[in-house]
C-alpha positions in Angstrom: 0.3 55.1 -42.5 -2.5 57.5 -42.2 -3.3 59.1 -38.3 -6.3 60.5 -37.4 -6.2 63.5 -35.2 -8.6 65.3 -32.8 -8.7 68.7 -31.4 -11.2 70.4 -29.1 -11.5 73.9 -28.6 -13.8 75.2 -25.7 -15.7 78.0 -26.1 -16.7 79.1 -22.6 -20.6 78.2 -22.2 -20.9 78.0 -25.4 -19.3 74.0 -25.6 -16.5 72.8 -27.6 -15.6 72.3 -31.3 -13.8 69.5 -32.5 -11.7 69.4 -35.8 -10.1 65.8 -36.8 -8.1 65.7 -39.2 -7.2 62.9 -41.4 -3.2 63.3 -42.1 -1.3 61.4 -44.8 -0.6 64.7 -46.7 1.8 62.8 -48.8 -0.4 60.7 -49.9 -3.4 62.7 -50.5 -5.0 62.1 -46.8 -5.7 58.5 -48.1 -7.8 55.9 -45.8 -5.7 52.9 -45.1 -7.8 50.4 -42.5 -6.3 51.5 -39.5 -6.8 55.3 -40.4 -10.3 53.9 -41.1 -10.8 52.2 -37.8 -9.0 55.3 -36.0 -11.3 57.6 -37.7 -15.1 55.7 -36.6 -13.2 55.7 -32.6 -12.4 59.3 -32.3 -15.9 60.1 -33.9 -17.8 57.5 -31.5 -15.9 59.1 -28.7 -17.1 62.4 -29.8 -20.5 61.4 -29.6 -20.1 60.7 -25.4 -19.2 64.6 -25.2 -22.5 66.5 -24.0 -20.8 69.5 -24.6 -19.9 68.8 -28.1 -21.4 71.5 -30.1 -19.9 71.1 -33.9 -17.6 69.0 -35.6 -15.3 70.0 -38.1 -13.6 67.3 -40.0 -10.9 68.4 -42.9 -7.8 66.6 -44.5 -4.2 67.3 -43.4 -2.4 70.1 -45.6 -3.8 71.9 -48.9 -3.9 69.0 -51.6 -6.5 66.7 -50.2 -9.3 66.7 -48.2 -9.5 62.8 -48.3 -8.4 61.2 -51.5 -9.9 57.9 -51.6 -9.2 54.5 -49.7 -5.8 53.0 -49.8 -5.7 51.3 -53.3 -2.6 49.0 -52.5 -4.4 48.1 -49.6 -7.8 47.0 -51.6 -5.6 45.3 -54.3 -5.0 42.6 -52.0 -8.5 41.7 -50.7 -10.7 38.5 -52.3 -14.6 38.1 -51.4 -13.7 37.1 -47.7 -11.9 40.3 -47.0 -13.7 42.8 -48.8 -16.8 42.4 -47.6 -14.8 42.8 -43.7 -13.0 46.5 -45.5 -15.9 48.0 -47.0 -17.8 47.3 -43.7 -15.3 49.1 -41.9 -15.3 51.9 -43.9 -19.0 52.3 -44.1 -19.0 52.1 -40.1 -16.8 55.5 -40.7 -19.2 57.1 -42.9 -22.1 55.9 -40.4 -20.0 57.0 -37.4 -20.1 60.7 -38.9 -24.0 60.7 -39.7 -24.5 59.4 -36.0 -22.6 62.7 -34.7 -25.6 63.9 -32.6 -24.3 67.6 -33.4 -23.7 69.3 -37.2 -20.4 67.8 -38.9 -18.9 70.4 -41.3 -16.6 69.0 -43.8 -13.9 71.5 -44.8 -12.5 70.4 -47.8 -9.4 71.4 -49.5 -7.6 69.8 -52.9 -9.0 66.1 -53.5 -11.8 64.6 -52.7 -12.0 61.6 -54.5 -13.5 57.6 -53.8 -14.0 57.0 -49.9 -13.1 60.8 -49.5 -16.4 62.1 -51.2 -18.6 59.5 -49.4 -17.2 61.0 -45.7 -17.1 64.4 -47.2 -21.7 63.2 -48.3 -22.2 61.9 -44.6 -21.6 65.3 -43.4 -23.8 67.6 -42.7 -22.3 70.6 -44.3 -19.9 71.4 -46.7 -17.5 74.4 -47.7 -14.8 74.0 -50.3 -12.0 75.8 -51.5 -12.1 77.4 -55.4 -9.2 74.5 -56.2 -11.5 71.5 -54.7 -11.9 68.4 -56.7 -14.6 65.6 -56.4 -15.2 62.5 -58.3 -15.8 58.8 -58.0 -12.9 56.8 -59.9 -13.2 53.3 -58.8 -15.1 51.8 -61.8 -11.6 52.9 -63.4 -10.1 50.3 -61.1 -12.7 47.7 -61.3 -15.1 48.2 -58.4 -18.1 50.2 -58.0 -18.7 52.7 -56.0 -20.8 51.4 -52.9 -21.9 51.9 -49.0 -22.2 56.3 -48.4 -22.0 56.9 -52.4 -25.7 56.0 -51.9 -26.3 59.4 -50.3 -24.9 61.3 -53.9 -28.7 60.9 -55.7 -30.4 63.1 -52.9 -27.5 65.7 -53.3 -27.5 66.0 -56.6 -30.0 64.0 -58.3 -29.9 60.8 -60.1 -28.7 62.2 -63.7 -25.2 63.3 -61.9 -25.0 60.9 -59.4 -25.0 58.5 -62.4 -22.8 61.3 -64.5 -20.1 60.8 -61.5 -20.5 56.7 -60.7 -20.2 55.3 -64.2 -17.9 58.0 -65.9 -15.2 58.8 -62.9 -15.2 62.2 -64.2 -13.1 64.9 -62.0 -15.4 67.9 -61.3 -14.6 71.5 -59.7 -15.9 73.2 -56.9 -18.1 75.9 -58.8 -19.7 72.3 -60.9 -20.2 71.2 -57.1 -21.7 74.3 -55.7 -24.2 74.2 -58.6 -24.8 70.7 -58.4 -25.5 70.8 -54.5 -23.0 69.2 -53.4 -21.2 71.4 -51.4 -23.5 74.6 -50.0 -20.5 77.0 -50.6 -17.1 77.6 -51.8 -14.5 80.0 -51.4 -11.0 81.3 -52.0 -8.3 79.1 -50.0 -7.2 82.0 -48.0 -11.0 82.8 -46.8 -12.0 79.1 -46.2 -11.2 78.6 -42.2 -13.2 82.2 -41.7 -15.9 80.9 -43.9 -16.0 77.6 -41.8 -15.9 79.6 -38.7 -19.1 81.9 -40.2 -20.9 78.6 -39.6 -19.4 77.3 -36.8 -20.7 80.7 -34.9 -24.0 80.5 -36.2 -24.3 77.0 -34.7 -22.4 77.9 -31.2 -25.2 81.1 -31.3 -28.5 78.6 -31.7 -29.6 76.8 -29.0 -27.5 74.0 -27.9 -30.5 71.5 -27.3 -32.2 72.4 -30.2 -29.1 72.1 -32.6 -29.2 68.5 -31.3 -33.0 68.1 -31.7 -32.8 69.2 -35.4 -30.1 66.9 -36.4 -31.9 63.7 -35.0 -35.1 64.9 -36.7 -33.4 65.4 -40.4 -32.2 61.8 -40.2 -35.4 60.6 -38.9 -36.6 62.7 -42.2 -34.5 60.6 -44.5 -35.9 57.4 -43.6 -39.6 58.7 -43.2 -42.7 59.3 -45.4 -43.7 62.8 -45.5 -47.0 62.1 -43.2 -44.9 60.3 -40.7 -42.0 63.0 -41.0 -44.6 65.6 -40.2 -45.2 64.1 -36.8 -41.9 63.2 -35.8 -41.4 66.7 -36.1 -44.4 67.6 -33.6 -43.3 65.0 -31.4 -39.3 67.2 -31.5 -41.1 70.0 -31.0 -42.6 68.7 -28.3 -39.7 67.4 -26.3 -37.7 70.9 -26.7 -40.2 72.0 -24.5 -38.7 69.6 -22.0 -35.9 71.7 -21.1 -35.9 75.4 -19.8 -34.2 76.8 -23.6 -36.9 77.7 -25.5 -38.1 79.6 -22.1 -35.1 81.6 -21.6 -34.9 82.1 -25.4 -37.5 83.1 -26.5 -37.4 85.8 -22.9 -33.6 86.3 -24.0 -35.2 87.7 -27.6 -38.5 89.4 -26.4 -36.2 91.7 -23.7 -34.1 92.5 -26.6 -36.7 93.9 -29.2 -38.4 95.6 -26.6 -35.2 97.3 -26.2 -34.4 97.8 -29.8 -38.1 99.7 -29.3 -37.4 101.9 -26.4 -34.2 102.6 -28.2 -36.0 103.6 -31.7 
């Protein structure tokens, strides 16, 4: 049975960071339905935290970020039932894209099927040198479906096509160069790489982290013209709250100071 676990870390005013991690190490961090159903709660309770800052969502152990959905579970659905499992497992991929703060997936060993559609609905992601990706289940008799939707804008149609009708295994550097994941690196450096961006985000304006997510989804769906103004209308409503005052002060005092200094 696959668990879903949560951890929060605070940082002071900063807010917290969560990390959930799927764990079913034996078993290459597969999705059963309840690790399915576990994983959409704790991410829809994460979105109720206003101090929630970044998520970082990774596989339990060093052989699997996520690898795949539960076959012996989806060999045993007809047409009733799978319409009812693939639901819930695109509610899990959704429940990550509605995060209203940056998911980073952090992704280790496999990640194959179900695993590379959570690892697409994230907003960034870092994998070890010995990461795998690939979409098999045409080799099993389904199609790839729900999140896998999201592989054309990563990588473009040629290799989303390359990946959905061929199940071929790639490696992290043919990912990297693909697009998608924005950055790999050596097992032993990968949490300090993840924590590079973690600080980055926890350094930005809270408020305006949040802003800029909700405006990049509204991006997806929009036409450019109407993506233009959504973004006026974000940039509008930072203005709502004291940050940009006291940033923008924040970084005015300090270059007049760099000045003085000089």
């Amino acid at each position: 049975m696959t668990e879903v676990h949560l951890a929060v870390e605070s940082h002071s005013e900063a807010g917290r960071v969560a990390t959930v991690t799927v764990d079913n190490p034996a078993k290459l961090n597969i999705l059963d339905p309840e690790g399915i159903r576990s994983l959409e709660r704790i991410l829809q309770g994460l979105a109720m935290d206003d101090a929630l800052r970044v998520v970082i969502l990774r596989g339990a152990g060093n052989c699997a970020f996520i690898g795949g959905a539960d076959i012996s579970a989806m060999a045993t659905l007809d047409r009733v039932t799978a319409r009812g499992f693939i639901t819930e497992l695109h509610r899990a991929c959704d429940a990550v894209r509605r995060l209203p703060v940056p998911v980073i997936a952090r992704i280790e060993g496999y990640a194959l099927g179900a695993g590379l559609e959570i690892a697409a609905s994230c907003d960034l992601r870092i994998a070890a040198e010995t990461a795998k990706f690939g979409m098999p289940e045409v080799k099993i008799g389904i199609p790839s479906v729900v999140e896998a939707a999201l592989l054309p804008r990563l990588v473009g149609w040629g290799r989303a096509r390359r990946l959905l009708y061929t199940g071929e295994i790639i490696d992290a550097s043919t990912a990297e160069q693909w697009g998608l994941v924005e950055r790999v690196a050596t097992s032993a450096k990968l949490d300090a790489a993840v924590e590079q961006w973690v600080a980055a985000i926890l350094g930005a304006g809270s408020r305006a982290i949040r802003l800029q997510k909700a405006l990049i989804r509204e991006w997806e769906a929009l036409p450019i013209d109407a993506a233009i103004q959504a973004g006026i209308g974000a940039f509008t409503e930072a203005y709502a709250s004291p940050e940009p005052a006291e940033r923008m002060a924040a970084f005015l005092r300090k270059k007049t100071s760099a000045r003085m200094l000089s």
